[in-house]
DRENGUBA-901818 format. One record per atom (N, C-alpha, C): residue in three letters; chain; atom name; x, y, z. Coordinates in nm, 2 decimals. Atoms other than C-alpha are relative to their C-alpha. Example, Ala and Ser with C-alpha at 12.3 -4.5 7.8 and 13.67 -1.06 7.14 Angstrom:
[pt ALA; A; N; [0.09; -0.12; 0.00]] [pt ALA; A; CA; [1.23; -0.45; 0.78]] [pt ALA; A; C; [0.09; 0.12; 0.00]] [pt SER; A; N; [-0.09; -0.11; 0.00]] [pt SER; A; CA; [1.37; -0.11; 0.71]] [pt SER; A; C; [-0.08; 0.11; 0.08]] 
END
This chain:
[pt UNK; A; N; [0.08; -0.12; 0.00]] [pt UNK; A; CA; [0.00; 0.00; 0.00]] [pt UNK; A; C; [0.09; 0.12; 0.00]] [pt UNK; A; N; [-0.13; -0.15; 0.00]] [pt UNK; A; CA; [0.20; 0.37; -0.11]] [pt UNK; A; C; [-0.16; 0.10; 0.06]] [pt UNK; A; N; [0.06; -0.10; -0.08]] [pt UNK; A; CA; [0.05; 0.62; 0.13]] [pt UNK; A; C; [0.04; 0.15; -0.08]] [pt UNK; A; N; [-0.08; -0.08; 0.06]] [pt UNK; A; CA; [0.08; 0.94; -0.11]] [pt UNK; A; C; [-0.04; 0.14; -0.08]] [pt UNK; A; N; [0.09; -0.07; 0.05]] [pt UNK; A; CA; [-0.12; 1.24; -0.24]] [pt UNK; A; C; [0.11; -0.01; -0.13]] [pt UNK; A; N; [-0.06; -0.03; 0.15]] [pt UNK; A; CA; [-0.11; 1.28; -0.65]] [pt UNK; A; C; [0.12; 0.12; -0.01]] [pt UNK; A; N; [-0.09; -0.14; -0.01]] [pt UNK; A; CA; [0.07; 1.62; -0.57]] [pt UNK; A; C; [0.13; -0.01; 0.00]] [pt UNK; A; N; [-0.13; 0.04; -0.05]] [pt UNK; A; CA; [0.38; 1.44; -0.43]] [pt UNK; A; C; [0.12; -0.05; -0.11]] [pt UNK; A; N; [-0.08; 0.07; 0.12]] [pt UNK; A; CA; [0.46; 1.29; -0.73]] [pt UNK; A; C; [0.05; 0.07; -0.11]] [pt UNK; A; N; [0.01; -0.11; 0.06]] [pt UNK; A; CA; [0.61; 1.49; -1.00]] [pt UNK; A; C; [0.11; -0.08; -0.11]] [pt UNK; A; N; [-0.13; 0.11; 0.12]] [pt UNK; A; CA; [0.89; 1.44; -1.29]] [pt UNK; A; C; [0.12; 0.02; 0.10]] [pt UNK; A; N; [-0.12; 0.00; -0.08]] [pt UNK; A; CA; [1.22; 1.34; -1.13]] [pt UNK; A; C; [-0.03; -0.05; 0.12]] [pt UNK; A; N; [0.06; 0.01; -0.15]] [pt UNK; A; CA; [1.05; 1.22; -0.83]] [pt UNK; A; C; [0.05; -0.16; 0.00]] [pt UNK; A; N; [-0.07; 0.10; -0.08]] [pt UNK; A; CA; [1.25; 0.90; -0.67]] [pt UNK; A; C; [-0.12; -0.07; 0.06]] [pt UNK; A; N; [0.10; 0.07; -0.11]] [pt UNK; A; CA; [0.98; 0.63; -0.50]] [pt UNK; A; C; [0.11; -0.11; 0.03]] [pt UNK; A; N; [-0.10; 0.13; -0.06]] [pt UNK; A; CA; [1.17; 0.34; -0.30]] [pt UNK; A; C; [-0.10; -0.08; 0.07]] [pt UNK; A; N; [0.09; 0.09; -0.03]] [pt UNK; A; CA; [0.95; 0.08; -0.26]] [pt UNK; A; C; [0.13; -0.16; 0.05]] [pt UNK; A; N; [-0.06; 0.04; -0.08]] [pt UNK; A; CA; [1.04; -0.14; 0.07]] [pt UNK; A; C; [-0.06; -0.15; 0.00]] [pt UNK; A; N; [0.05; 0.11; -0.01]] [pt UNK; A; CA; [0.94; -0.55; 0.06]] [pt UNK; A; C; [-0.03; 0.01; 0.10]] [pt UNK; A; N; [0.02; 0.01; -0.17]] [pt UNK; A; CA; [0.78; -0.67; 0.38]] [pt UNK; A; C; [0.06; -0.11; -0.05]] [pt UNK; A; N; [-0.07; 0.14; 0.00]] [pt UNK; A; CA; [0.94; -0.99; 0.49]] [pt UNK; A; C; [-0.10; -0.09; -0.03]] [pt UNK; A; N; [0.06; 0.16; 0.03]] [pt UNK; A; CA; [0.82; -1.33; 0.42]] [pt UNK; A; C; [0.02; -0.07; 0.06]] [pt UNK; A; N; [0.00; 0.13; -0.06]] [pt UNK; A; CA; [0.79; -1.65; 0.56]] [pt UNK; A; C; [0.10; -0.08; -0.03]] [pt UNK; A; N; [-0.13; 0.07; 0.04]] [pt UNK; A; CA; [1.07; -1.78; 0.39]] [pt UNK; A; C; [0.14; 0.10; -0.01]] [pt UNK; A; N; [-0.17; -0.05; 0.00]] [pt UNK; A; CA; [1.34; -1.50; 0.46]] [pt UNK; A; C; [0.00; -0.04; 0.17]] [pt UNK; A; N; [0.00; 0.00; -0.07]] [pt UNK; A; CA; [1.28; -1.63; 0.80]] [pt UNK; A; C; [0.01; -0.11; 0.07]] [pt UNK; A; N; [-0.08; 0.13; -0.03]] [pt UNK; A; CA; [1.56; -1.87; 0.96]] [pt UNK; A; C; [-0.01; -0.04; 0.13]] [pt UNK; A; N; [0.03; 0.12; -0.17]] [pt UNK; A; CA; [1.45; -1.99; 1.33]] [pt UNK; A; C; [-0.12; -0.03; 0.02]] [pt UNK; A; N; [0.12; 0.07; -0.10]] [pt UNK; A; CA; [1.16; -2.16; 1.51]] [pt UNK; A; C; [-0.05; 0.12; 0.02]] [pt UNK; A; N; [0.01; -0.05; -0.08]] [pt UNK; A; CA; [1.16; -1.88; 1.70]] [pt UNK; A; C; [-0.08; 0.15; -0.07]] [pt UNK; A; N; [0.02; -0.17; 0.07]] [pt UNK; A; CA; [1.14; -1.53; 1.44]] [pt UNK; A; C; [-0.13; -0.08; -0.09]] [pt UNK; A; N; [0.12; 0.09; 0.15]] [pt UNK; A; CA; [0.88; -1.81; 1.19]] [pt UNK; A; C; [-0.09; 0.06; 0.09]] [pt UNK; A; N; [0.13; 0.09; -0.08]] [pt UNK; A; CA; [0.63; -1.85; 1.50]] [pt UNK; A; C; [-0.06; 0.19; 0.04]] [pt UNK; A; N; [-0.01; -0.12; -0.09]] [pt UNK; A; CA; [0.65; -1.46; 1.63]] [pt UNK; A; C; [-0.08; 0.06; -0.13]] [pt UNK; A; N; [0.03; -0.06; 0.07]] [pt UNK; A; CA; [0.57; -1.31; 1.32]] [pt UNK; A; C; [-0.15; 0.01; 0.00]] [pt UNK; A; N; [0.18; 0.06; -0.03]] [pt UNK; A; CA; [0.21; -1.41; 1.34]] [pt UNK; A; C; [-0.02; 0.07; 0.08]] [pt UNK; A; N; [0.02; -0.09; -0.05]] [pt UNK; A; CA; [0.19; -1.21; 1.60]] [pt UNK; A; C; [0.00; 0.16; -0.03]] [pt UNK; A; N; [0.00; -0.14; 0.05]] [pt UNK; A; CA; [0.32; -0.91; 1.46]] [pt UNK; A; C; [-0.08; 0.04; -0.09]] [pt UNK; A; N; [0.09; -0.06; 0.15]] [pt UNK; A; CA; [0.16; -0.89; 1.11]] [pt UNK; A; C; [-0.11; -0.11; 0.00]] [pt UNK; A; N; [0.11; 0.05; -0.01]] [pt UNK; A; CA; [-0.17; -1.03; 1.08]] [pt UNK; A; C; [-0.03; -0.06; -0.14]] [pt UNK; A; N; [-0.01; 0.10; 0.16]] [pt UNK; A; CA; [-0.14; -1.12; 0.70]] [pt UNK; A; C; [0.06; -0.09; 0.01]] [pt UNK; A; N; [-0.07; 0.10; 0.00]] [pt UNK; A; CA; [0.11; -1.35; 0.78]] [pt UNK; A; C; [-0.06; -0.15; 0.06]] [pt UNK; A; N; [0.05; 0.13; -0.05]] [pt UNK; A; CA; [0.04; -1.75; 0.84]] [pt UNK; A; C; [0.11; -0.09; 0.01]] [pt UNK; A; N; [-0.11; 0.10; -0.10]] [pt UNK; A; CA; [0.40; -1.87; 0.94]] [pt UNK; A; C; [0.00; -0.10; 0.02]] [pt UNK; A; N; [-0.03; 0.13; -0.10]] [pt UNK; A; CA; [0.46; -2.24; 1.01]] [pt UNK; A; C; [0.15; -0.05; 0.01]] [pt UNK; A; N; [-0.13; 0.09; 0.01]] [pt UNK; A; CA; [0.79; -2.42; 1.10]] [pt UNK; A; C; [-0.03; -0.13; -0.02]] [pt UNK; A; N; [0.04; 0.13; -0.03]] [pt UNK; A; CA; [0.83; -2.72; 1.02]] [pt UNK; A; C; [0.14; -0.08; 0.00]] [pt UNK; A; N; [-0.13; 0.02; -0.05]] [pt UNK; A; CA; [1.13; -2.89; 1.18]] [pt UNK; A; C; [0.06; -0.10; -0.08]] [pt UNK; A; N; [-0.08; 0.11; 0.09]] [pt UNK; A; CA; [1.19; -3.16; 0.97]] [pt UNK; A; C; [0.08; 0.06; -0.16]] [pt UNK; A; N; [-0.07; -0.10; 0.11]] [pt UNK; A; CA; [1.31; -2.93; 0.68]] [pt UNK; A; C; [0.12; 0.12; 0.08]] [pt UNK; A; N; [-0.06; -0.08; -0.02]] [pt UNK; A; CA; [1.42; -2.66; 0.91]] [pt UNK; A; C; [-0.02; 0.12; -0.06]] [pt UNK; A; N; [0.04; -0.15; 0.04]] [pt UNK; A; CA; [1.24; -2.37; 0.72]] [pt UNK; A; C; [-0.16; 0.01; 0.04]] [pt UNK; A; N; [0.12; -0.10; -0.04]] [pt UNK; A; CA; [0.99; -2.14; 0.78]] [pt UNK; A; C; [-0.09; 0.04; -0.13]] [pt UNK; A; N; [0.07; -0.03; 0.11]] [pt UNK; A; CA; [0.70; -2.10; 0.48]] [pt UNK; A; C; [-0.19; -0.04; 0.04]] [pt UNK; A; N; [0.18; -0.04; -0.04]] [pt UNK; A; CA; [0.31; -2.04; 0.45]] [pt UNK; A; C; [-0.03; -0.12; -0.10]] [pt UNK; A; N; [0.03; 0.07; 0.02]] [pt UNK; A; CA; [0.30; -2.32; 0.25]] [pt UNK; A; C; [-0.05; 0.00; -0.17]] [pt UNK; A; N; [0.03; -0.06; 0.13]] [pt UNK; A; CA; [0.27; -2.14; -0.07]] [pt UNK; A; C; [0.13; 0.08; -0.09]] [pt UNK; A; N; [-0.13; -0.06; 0.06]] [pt UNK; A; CA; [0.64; -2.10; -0.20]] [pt UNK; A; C; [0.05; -0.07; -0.12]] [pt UNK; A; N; [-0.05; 0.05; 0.12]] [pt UNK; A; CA; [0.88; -2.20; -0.45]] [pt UNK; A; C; [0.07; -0.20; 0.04]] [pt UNK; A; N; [-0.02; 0.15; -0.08]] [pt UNK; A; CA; [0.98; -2.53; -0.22]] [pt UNK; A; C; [-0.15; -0.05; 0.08]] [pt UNK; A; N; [0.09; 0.11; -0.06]] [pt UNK; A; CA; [0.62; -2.65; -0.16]] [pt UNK; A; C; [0.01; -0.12; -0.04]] [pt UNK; A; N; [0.00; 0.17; 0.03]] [pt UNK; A; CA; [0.66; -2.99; -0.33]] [pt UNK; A; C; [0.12; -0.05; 0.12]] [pt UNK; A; N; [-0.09; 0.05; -0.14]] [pt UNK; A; CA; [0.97; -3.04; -0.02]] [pt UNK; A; C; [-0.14; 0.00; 0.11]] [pt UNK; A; N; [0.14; -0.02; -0.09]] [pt UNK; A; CA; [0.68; -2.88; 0.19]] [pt UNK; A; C; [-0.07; -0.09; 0.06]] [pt UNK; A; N; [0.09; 0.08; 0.01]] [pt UNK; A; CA; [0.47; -3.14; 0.11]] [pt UNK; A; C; [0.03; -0.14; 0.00]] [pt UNK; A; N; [-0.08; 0.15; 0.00]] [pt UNK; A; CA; [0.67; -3.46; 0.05]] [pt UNK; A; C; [0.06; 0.00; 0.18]] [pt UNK; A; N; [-0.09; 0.04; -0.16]] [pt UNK; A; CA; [0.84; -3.39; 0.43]] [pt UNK; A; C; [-0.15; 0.01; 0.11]] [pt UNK; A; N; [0.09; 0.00; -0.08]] [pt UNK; A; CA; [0.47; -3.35; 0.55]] [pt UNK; A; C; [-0.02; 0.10; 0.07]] [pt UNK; A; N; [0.00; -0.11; -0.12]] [pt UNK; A; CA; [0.51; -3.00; 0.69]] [pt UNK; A; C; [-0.17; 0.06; -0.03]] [pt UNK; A; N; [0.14; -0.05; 0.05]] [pt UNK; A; CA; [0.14; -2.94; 0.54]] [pt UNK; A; C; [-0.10; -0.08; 0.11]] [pt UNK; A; N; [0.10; 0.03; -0.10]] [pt UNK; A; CA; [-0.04; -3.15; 0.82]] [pt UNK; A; C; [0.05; 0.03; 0.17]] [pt UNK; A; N; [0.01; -0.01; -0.09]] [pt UNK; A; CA; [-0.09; -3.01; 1.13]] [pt UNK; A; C; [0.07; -0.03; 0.11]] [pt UNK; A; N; [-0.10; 0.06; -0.06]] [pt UNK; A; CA; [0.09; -3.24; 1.33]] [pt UNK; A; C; [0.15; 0.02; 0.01]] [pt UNK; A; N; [-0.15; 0.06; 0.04]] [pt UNK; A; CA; [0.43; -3.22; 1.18]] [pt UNK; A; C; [0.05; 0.15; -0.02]] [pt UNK; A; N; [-0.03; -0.10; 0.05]] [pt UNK; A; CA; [0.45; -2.83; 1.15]] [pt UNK; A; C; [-0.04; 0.10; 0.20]] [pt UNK; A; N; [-0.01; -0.12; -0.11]] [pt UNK; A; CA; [0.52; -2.55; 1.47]] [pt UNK; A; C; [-0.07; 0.15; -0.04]] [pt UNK; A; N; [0.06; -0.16; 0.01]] [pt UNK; A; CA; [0.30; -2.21; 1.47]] [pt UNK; A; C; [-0.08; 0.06; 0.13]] [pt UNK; A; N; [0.06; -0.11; -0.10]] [pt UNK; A; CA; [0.16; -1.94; 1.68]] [pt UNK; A; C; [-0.14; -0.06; 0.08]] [pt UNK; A; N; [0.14; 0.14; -0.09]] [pt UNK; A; CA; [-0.19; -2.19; 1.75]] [pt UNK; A; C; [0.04; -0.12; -0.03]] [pt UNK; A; N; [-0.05; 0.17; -0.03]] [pt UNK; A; CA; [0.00; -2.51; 1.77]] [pt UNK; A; C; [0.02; 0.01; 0.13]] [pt UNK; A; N; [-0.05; 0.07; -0.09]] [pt UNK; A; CA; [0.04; -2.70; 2.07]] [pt UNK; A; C; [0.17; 0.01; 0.02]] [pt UNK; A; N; [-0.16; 0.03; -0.04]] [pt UNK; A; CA; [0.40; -2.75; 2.00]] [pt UNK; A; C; [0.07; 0.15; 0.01]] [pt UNK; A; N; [-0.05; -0.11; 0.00]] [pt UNK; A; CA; [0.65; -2.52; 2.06]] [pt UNK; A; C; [0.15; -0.08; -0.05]] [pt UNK; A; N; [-0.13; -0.01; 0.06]] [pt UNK; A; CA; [0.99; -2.42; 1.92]] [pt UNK; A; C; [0.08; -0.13; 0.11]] [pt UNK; A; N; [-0.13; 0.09; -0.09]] [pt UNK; A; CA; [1.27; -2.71; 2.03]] [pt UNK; A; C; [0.13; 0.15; 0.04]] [pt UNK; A; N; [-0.09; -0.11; -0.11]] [pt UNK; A; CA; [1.52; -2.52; 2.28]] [pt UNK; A; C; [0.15; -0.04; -0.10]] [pt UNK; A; N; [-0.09; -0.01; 0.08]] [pt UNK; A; CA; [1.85; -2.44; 2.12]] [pt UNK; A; C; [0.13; 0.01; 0.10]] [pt UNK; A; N; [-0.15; 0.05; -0.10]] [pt UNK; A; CA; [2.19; -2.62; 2.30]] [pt UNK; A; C; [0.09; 0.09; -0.04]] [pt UNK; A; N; [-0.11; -0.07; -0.01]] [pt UNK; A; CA; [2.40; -2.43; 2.42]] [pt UNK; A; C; [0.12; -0.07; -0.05]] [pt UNK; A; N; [-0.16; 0.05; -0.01]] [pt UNK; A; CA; [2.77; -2.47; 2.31]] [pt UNK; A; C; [0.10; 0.03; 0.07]] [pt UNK; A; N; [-0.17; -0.05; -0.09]] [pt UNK; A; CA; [3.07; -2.51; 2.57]] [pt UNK; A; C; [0.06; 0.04; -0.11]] [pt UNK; A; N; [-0.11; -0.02; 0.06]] [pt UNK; A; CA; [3.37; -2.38; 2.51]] [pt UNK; A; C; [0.09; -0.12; 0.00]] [pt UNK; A; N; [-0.08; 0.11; 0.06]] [pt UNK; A; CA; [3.63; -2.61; 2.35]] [pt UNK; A; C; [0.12; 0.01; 0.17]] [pt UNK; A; N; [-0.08; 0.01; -0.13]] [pt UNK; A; CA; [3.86; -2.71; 2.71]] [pt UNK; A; C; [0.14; 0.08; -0.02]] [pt UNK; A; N; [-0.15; -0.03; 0.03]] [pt UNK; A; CA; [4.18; -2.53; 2.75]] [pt UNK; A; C; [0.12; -0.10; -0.03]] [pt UNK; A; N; [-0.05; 0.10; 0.11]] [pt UNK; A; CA; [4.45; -2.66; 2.54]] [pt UNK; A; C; [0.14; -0.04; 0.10]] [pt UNK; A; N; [-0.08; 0.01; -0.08]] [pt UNK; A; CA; [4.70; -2.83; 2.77]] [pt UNK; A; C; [0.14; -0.01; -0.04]] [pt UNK; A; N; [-0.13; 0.04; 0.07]] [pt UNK; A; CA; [5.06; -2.87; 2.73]] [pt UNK; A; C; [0.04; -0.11; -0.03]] [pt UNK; A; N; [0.00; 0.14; 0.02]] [pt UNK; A; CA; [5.18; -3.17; 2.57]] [pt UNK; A; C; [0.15; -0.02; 0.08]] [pt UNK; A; N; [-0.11; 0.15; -0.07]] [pt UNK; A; CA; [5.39; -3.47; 2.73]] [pt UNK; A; C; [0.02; -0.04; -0.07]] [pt UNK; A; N; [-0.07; 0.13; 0.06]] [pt UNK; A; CA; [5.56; -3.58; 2.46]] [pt UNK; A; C; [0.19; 0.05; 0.01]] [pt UNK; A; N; [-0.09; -0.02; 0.00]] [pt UNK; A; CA; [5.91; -3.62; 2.52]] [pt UNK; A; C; [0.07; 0.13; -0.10]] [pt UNK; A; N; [-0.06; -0.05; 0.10]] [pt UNK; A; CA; [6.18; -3.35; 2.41]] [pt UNK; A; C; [-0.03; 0.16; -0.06]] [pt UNK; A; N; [0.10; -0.06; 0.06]] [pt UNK; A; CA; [5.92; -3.10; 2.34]] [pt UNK; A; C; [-0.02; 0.14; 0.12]] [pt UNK; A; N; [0.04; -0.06; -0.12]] [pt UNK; A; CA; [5.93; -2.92; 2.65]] [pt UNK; A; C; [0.15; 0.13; 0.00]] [pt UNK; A; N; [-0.13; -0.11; 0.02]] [pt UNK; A; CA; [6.23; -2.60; 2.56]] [pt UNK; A; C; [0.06; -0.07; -0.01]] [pt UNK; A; N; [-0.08; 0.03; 0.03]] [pt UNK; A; CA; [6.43; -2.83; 2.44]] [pt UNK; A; C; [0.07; 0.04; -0.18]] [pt UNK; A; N; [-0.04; -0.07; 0.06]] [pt UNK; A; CA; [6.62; -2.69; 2.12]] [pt UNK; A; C; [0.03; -0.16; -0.11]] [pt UNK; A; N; [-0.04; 0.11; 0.06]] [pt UNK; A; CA; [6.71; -3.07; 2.04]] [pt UNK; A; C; [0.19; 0.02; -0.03]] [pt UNK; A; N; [-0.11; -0.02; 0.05]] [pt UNK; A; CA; [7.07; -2.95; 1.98]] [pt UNK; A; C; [0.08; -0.09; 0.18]] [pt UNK; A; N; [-0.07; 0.06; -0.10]] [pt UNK; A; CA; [7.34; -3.18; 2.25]] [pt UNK; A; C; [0.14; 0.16; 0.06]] [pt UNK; A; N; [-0.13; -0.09; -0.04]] [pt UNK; A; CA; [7.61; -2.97; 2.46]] [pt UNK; A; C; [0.14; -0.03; 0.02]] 
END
């Protein structure tokens, strides 16, 4: 929708027309399931076994549909039961200890 009286418009006049988002620029559980809240046009589902977010009406519905994200059951949204799966933390990798292997320890290897 351009919000815009005729007047505004003229020769040389620049418009910059802004996309809204989609259901498929939209990569977690978490931003798929929210949106539905925010925007009211939107119908959002995840569906975890793919790992994307789409209304079910994109350029990957035959995946959509073959992985079953199209029934109820098998798809995450704003009026589902299910909720987003929780996302594991990752430790830090242990500190890296000094090695024990012979030799290795300031030695230069050269004899005196």
């Amino acid at each position: 929708m351009i919000n815009s009286t005729a007047g505004m418009i003229t020769n040389q006049t620049a418009i910059v027309l802004t996309a809204l988002p989609t259901c498929v620029t939209l990569s977690s559980c978490e931003a798929c399931v929210a949106v539905n809240s925010t925007a009211s046009a939107f119908n959002c589902t995840w569906c975890p076994a793919i790992s994307r977010c789409s209304d079910g009406f994109d350029r990957s519905r035959q995946e959509w549909i073959s992985k079953g994200c199209d029934h109820e059951d098998n798809f995450i949204s704003a009026h589902s039961s299910a909720r987003c799966p929780a996302v594991p933390l990752t430790t830090p990798p242990s500190a890296a200890t000094p090695s024990s292997a012979p030799g290795l320890h300031g030695s230069t290897g050269e004899s005196s």
